[in-house]
BAKERO-51650 format. One record per atom (N, C-alpha, C, O): residue in one letter; atom name; x, y, z. Coordinates in Angstrom, 2 decimals, decimal comma. Example, Ala and Ser with C-alpha at 12.3 -4.5 7.8 and 13.67 -1.06 7.14 Angstrom:
# BAKERO-51650
{"A"; "N"; {13,19; -5,69; 7,80}}
{"A"; "CA"; {12,30; -4,50; 7,80}}
{"A"; "C"; {13,20; -3,30; 7,80}}
{"A"; "O"; {14,24; -3,32; 8,46}}
{"S"; "N"; {12,85; -2,25; 7,08}}
{"S"; "CA"; {13,67; -1,06; 7,14}}
{"S"; "C"; {12,90; 0,03; 7,87}}
{"S"; "O"; {13,41; 1,14; 8,04}}
***
This chain:
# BAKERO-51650
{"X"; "N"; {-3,65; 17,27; -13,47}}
{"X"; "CA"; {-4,23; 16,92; -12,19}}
{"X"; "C"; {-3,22; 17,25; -11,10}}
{"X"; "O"; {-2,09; 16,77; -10,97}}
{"X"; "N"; {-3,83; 18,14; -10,34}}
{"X"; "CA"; {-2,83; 18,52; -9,25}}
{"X"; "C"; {-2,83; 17,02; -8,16}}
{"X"; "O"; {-3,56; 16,05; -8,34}}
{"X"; "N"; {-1,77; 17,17; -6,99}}
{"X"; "CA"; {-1,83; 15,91; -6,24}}
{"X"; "C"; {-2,26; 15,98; -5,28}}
{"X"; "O"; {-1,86; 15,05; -4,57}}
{"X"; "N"; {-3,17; 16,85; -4,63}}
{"X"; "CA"; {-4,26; 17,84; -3,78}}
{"X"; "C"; {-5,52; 16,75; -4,69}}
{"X"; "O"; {-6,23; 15,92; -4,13}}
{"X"; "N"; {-5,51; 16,95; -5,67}}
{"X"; "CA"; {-7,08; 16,35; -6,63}}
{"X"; "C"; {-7,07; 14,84; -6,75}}
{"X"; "O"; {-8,09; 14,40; -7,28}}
{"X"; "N"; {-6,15; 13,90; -6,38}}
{"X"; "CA"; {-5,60; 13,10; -7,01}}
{"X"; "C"; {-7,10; 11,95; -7,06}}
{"X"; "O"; {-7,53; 11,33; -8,03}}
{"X"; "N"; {-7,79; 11,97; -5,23}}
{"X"; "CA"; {-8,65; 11,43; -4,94}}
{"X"; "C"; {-10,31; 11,89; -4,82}}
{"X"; "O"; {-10,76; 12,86; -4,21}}
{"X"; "N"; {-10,92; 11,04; -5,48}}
{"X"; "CA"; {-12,27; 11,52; -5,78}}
{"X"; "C"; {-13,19; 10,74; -4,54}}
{"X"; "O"; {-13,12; 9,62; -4,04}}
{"X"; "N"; {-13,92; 11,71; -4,37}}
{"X"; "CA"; {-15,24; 10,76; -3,45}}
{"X"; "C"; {-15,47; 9,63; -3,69}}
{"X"; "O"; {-15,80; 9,10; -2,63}}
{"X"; "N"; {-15,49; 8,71; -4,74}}
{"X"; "CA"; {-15,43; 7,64; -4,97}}
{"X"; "C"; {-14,01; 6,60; -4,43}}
{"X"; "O"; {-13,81; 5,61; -3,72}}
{"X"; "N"; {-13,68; 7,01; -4,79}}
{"X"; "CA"; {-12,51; 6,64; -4,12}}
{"X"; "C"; {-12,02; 6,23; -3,18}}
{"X"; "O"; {-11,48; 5,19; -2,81}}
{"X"; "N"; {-12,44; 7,85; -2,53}}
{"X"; "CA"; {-12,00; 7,79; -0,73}}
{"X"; "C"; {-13,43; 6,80; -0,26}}
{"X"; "O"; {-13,25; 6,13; 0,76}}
{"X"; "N"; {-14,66; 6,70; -0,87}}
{"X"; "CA"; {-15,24; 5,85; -0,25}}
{"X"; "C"; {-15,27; 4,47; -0,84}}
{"X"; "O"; {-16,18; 3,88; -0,26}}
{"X"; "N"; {-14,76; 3,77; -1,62}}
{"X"; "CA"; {-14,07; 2,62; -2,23}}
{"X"; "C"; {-12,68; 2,06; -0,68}}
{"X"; "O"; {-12,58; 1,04; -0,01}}
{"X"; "N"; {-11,88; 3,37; -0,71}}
{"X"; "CA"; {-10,84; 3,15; 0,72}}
{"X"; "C"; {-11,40; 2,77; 1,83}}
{"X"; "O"; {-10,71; 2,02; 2,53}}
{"X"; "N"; {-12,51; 3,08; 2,25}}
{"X"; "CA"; {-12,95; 3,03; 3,29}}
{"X"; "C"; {-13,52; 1,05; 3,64}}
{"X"; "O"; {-13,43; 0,28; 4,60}}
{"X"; "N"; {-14,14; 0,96; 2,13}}
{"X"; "CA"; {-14,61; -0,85; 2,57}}
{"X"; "C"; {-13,07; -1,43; 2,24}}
{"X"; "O"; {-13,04; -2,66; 2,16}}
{"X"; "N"; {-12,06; -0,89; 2,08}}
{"X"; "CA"; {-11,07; -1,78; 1,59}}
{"X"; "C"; {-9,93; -1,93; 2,76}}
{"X"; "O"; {-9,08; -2,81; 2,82}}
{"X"; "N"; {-10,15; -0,74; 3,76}}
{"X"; "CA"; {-8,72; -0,66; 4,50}}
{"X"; "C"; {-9,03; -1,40; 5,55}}
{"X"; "O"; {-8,13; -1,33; 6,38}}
{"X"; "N"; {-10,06; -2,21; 5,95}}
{"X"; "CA"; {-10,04; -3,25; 7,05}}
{"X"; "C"; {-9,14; -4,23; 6,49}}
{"X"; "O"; {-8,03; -4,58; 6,89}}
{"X"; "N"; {-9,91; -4,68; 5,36}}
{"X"; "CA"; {-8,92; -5,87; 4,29}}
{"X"; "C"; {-7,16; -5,62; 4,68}}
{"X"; "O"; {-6,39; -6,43; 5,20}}
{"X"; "N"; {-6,97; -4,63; 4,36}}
{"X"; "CA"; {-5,32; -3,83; 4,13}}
{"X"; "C"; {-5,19; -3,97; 6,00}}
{"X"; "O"; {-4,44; -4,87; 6,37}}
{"X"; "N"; {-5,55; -3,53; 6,60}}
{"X"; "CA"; {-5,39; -3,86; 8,20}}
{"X"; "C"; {-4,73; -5,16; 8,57}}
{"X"; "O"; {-3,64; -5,46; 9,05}}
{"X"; "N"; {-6,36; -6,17; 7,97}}
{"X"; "CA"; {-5,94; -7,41; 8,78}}
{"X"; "C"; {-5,02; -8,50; 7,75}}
{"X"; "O"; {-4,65; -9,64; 8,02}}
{"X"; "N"; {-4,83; -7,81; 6,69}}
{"X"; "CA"; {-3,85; -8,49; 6,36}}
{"X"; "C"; {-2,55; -7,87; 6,84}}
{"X"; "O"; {-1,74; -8,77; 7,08}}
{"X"; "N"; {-2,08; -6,71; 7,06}}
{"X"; "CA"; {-0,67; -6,33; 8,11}}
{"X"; "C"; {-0,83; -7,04; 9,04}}
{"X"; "O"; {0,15; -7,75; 9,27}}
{"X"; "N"; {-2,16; -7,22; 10,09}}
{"X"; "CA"; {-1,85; -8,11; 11,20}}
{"X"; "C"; {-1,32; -9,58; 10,55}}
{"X"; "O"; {-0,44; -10,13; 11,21}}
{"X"; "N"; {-1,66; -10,09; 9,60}}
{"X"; "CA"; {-1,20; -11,16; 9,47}}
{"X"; "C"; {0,25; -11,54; 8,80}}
{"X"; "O"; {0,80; -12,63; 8,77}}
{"X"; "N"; {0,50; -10,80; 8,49}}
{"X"; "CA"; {1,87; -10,44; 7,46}}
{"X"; "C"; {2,71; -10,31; 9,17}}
{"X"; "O"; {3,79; -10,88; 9,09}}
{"X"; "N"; {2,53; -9,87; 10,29}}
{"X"; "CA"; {3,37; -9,84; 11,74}}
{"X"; "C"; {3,49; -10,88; 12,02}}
{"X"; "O"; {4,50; -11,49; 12,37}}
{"X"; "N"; {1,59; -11,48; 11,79}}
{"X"; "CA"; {1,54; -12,69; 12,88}}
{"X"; "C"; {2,47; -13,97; 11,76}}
{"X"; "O"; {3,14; -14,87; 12,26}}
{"X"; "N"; {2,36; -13,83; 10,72}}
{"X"; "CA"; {3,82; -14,95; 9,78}}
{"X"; "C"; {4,44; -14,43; 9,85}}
{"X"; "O"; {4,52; -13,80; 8,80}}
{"X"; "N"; {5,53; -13,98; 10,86}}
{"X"; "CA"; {6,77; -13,64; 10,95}}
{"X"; "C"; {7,79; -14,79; 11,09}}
{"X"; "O"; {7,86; -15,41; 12,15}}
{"X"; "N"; {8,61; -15,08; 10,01}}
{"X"; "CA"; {9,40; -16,23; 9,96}}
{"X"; "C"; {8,60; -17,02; 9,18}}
{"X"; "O"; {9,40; -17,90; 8,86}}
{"X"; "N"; {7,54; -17,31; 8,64}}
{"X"; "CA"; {7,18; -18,09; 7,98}}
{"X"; "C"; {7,36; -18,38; 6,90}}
{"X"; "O"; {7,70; -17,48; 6,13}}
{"X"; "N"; {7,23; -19,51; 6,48}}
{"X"; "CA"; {7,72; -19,93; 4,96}}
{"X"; "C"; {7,08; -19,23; 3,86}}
{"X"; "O"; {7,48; -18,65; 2,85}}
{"X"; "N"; {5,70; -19,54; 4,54}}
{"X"; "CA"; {4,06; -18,81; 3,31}}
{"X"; "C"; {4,15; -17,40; 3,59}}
{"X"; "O"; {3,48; -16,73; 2,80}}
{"X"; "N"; {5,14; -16,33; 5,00}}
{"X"; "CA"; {4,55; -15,27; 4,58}}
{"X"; "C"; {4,71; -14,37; 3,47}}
{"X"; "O"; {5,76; -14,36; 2,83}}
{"X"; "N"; {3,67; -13,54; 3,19}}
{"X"; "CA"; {3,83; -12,99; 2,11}}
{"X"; "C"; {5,36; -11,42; 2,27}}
{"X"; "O"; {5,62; -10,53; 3,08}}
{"X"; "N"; {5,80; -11,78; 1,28}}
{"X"; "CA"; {7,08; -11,00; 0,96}}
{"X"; "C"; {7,06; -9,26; 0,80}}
{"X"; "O"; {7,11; -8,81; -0,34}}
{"X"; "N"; {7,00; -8,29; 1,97}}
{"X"; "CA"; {6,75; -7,23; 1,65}}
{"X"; "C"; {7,93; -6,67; 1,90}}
{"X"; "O"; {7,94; -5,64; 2,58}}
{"X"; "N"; {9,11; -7,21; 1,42}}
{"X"; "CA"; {10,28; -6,11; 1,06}}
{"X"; "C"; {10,61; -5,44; 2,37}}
{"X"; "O"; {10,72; -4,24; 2,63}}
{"X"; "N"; {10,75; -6,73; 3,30}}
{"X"; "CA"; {10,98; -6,07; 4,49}}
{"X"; "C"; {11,91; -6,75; 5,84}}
{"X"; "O"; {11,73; -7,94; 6,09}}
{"X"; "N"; {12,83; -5,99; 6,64}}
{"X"; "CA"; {13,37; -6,26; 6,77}}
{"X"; "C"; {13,33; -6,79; 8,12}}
{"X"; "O"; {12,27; -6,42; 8,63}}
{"X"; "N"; {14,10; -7,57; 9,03}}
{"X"; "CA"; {13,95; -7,83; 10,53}}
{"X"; "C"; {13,20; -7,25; 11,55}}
{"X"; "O"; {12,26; -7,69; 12,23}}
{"X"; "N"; {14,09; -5,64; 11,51}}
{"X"; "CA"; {14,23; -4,70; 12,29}}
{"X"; "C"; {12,07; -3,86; 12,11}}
{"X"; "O"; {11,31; -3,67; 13,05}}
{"X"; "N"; {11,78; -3,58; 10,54}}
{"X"; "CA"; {10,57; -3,04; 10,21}}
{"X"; "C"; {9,80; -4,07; 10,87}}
{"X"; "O"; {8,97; -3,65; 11,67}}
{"X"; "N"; {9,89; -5,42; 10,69}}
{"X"; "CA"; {8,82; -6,19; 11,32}}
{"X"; "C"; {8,69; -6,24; 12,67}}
{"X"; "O"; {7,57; -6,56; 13,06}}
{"X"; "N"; {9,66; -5,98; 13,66}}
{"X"; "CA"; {9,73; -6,01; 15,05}}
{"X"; "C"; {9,27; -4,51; 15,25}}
{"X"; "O"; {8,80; -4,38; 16,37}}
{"X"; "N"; {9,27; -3,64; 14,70}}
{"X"; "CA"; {8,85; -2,15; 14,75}}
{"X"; "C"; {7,44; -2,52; 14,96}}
{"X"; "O"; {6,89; -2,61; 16,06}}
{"X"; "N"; {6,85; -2,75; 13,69}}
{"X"; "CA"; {5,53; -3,09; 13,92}}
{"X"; "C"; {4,82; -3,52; 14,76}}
{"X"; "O"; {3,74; -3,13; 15,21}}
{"X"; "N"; {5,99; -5,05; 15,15}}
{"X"; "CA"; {5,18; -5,58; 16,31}}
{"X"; "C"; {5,05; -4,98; 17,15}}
{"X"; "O"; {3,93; -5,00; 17,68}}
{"X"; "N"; {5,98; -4,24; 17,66}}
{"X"; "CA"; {6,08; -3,31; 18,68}}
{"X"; "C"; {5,15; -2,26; 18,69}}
{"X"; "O"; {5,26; -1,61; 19,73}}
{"X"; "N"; {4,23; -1,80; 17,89}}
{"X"; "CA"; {3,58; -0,73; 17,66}}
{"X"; "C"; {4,45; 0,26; 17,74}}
{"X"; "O"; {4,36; 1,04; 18,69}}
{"X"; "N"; {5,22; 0,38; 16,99}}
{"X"; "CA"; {5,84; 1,77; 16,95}}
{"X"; "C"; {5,92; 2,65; 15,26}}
{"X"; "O"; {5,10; 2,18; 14,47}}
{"X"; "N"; {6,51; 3,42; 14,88}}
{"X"; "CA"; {6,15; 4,41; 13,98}}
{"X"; "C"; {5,48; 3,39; 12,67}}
{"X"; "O"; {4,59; 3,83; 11,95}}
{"X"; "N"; {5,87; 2,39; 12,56}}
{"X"; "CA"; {5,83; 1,57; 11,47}}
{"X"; "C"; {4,61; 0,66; 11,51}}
{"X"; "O"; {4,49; -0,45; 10,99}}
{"X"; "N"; {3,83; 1,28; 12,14}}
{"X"; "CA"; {2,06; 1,09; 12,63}}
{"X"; "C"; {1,44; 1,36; 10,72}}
{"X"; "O"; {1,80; 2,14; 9,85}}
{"X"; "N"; {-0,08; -0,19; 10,77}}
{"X"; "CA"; {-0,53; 0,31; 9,77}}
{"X"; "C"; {-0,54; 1,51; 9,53}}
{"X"; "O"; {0,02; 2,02; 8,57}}
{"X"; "N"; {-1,47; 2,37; 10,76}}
{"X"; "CA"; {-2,04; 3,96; 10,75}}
{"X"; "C"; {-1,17; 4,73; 9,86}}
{"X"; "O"; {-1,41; 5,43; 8,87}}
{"X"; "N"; {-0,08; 4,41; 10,51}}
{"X"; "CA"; {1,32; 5,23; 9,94}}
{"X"; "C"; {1,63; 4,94; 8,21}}
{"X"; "O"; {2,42; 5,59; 7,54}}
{"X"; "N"; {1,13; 4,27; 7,92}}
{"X"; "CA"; {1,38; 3,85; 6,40}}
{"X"; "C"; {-0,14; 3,73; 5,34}}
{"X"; "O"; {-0,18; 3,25; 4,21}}
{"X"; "N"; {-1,16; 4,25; 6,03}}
{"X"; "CA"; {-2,65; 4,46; 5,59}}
{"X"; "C"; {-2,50; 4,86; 4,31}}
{"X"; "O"; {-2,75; 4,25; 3,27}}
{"X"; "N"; {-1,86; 6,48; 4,61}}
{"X"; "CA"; {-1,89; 6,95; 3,20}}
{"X"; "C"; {-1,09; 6,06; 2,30}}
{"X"; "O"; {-1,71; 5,50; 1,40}}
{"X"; "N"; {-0,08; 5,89; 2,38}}
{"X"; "CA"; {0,74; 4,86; 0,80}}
{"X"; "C"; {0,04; 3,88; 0,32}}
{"X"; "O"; {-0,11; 3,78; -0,89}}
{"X"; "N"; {-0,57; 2,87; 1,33}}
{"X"; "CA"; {-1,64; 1,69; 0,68}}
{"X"; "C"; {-2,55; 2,31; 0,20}}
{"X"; "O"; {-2,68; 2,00; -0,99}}
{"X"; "N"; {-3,70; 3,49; 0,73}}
{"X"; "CA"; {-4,40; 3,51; 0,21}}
{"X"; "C"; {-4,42; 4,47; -1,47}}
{"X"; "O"; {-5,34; 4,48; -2,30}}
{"X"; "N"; {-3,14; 5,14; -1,54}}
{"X"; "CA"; {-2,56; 5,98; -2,43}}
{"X"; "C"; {-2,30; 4,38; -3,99}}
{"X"; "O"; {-2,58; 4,48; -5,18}}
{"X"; "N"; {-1,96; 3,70; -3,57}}
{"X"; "CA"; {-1,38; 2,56; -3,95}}
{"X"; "C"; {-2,40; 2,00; -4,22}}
{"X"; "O"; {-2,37; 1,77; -5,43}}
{"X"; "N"; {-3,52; 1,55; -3,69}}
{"X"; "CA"; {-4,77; 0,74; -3,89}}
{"X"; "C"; {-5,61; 1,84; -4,85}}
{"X"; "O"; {-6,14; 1,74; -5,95}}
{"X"; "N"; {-5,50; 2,64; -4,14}}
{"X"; "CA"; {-6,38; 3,71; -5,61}}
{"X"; "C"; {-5,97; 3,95; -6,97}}
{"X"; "O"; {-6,82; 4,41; -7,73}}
{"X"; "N"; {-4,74; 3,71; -7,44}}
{"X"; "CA"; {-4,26; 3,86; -8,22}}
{"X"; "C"; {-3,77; 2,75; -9,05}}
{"X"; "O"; {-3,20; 2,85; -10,13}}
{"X"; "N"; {-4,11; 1,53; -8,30}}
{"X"; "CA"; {-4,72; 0,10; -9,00}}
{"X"; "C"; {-5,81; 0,18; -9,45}}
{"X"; "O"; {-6,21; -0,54; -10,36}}
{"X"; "N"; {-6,57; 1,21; -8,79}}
{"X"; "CA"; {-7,92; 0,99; -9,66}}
{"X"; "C"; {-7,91; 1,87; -10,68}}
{"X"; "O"; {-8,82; 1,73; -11,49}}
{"X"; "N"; {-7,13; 2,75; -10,86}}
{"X"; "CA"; {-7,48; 3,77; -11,73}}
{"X"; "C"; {-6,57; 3,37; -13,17}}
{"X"; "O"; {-6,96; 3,34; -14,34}}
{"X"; "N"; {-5,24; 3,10; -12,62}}
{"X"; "CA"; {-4,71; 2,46; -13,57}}
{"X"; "C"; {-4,13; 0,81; -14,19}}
{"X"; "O"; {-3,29; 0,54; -15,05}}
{"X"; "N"; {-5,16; -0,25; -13,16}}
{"X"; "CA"; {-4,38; -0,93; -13,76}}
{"X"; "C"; {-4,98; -2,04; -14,71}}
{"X"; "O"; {-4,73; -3,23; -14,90}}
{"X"; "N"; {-6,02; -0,96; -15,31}}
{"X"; "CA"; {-6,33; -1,95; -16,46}}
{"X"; "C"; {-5,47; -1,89; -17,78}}
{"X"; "O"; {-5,63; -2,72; -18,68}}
{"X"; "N"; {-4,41; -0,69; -17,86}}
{"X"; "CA"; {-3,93; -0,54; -18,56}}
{"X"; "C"; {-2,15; -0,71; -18,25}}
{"X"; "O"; {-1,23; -0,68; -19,07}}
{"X"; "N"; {-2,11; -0,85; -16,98}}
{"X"; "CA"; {-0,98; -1,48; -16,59}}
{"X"; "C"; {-1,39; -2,81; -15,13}}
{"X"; "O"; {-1,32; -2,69; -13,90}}
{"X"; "N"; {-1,64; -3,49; -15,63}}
{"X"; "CA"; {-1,88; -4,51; -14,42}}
{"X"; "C"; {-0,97; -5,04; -13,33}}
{"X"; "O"; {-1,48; -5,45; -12,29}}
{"X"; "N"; {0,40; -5,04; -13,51}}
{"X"; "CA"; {1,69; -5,36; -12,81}}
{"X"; "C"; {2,45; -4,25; -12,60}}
{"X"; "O"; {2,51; -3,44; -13,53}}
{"X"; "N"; {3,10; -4,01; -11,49}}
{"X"; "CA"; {3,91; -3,02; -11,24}}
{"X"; "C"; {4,94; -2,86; -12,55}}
{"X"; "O"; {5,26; -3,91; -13,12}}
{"X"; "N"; {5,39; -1,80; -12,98}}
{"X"; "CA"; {6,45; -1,30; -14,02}}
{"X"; "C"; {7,07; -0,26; -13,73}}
{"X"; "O"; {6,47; 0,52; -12,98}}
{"X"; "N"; {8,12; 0,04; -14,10}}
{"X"; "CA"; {8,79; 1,22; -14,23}}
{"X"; "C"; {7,78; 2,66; -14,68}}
{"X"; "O"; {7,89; 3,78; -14,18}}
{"X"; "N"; {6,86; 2,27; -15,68}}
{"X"; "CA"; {6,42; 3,42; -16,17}}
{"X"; "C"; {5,24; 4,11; -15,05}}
{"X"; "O"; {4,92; 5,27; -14,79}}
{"X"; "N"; {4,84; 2,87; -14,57}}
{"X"; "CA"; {3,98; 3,04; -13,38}}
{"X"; "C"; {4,32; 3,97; -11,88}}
{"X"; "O"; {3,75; 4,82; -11,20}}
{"X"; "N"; {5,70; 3,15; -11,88}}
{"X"; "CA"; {6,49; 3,85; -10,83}}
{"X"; "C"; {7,26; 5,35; -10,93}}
{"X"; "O"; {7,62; 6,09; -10,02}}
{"X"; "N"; {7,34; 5,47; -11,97}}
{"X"; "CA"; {7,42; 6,90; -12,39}}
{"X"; "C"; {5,95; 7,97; -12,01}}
{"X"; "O"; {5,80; 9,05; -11,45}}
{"X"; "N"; {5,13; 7,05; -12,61}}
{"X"; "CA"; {3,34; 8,17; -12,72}}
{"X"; "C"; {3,75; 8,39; -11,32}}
{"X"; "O"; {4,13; 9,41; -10,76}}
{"X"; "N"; {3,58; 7,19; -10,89}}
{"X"; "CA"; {3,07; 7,20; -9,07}}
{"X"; "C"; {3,58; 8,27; -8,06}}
{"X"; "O"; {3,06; 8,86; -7,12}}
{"X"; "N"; {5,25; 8,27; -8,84}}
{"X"; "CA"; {6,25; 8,89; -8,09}}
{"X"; "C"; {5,92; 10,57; -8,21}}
{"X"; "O"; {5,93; 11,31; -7,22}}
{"X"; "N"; {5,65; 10,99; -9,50}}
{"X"; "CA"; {5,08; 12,28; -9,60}}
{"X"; "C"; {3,60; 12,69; -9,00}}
{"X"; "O"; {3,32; 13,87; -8,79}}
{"X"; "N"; {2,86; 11,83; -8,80}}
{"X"; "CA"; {1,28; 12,08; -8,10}}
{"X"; "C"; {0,72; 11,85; -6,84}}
{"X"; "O"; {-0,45; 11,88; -6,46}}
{"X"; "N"; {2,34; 11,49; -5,93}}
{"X"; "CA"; {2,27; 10,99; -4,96}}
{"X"; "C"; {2,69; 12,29; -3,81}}
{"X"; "O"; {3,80; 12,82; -3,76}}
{"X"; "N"; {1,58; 12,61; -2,99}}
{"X"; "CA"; {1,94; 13,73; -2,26}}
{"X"; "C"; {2,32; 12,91; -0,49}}
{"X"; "O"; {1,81; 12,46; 0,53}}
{"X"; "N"; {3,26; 13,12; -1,01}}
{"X"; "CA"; {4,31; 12,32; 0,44}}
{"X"; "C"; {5,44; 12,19; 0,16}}
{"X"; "O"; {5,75; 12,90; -0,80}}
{"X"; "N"; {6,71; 11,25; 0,79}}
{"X"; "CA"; {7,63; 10,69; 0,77}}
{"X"; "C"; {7,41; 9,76; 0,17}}
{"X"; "O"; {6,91; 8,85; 0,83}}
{"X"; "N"; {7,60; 9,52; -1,10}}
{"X"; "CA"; {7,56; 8,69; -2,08}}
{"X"; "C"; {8,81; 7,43; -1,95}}
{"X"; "O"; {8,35; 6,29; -1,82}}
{"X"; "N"; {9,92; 7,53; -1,97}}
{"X"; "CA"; {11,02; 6,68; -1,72}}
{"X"; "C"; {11,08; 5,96; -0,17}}
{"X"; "O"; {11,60; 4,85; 0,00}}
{"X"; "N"; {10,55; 6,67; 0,79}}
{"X"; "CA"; {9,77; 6,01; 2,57}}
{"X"; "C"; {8,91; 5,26; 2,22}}
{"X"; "O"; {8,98; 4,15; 2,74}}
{"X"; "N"; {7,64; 5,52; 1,12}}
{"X"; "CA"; {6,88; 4,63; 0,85}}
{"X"; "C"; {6,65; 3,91; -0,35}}
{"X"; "O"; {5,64; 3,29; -0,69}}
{"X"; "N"; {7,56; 4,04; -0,84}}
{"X"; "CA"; {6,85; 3,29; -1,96}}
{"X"; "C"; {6,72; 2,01; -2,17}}
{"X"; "O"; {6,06; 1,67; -3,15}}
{"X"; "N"; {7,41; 0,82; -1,17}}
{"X"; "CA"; {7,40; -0,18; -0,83}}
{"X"; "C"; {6,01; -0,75; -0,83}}
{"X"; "O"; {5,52; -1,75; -1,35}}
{"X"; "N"; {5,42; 0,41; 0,08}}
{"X"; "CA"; {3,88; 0,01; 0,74}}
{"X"; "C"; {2,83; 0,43; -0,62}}
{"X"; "O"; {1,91; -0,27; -1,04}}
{"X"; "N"; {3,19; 1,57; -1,08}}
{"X"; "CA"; {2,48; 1,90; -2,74}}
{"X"; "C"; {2,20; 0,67; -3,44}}
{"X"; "O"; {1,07; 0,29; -3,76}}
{"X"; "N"; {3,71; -0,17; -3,77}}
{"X"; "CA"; {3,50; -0,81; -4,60}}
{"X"; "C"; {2,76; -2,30; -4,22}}
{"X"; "O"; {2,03; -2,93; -4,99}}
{"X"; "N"; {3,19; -2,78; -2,58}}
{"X"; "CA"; {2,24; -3,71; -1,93}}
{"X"; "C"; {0,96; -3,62; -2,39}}
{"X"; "O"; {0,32; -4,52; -2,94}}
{"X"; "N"; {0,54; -2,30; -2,08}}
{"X"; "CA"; {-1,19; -2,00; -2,15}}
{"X"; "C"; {-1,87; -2,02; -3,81}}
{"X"; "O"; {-3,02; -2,11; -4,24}}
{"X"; "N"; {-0,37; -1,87; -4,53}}
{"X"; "CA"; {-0,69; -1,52; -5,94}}
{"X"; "C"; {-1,09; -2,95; -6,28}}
{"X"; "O"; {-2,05; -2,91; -7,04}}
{"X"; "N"; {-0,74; -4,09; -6,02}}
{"X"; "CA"; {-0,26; -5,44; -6,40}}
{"X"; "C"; {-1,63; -6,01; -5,66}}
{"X"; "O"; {-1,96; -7,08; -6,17}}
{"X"; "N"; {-2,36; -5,65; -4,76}}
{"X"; "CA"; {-3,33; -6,29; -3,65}}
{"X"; "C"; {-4,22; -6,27; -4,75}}
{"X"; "O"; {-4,28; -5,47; -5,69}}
{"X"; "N"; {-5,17; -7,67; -4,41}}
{"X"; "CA"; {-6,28; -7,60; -5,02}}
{"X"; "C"; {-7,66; -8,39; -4,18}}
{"X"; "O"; {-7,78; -9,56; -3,82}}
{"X"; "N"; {-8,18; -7,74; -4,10}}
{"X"; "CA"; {-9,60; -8,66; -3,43}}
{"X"; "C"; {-10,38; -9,52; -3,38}}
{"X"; "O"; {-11,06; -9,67; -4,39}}
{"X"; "N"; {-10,55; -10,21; -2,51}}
{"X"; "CA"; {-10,80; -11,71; -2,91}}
{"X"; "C"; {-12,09; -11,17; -3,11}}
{"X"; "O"; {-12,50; -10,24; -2,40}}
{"X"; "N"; {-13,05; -11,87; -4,39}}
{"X"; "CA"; {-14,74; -12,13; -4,73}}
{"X"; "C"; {-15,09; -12,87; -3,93}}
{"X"; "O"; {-16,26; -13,25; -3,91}}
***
C-alpha cells in the first residue's frame, strides 16, 4: 500500500462526522489550561499558548495527523488497541508527513475514542 492510497472513501467520510468531535475537544483541551482534569497531550507551555493564540499550532494545522491517527485506530486497532511500539513503527512508515512534528497528535487521535 502506497501512502498516496493509505485513505479510502470510507474513511475520509468516517473523518468528516468525527473531526468536529477532534475540534471541540482541542477547544477544550485550551480552555483546561492549568487544570487538574485536563487531559494530558504531551504538551508543553509554550504549544498551548501557540494555540491559544491561533498561531501555526491551530487545529487546521494538525487535521492531517489526528485524522491520519483516528483512521488508523480504526483500521488497526482491533488488533492492537493501545498505542505500542509496533504500532508506532507501521504508523511511522505510512505516514505521509512529518512524522516525528506529529506524531504526538497521531497518537492522541490514535488513543481517542467516541462517546456512544
Amino acid at each position: 500500500m502506497s501512502k498516496a492510497d493509505f485513505y479510502t472513501e470510507d474513511d475520509m467520510s468516517t473523518w468528516e462526522r468525527i473531526k468536529k468531535a477532534f475540534a471541540n475537544d482541542w477547544e477544550q483541551t485550551k480552555a483546561d489550561f492549568g487544570s487538574d482534569s485536563a487531559r494530558d497531550m504531551d504538551q508543553d507551555v509554550d504549544d498551548t499558548f501557540k494555540q491559544m493564540a491561533g498561531s501555526d499550532d491551530a487545529f487546521e494545522n494538525r487535521e492531517q495527523a489526528f485524522r491520519f491517527g483516528y483512521t488508523a485506530q480504526q483500521r488497526y486497532g482491533s488488533d492492537h488497541p493501545k498505542w505500542s511500539n509496533d504500532v508506532d513503527t507501521r504508523l511511522r512508515s505510512e505516514y505521509d508527513g512529518d512524522y516525528d512534528a506529529d506524531r504526538r497528535y497521531i497518537q492522541h487521535a490514535y488513543g481517542y475514542r467516541t462517546k456512544s
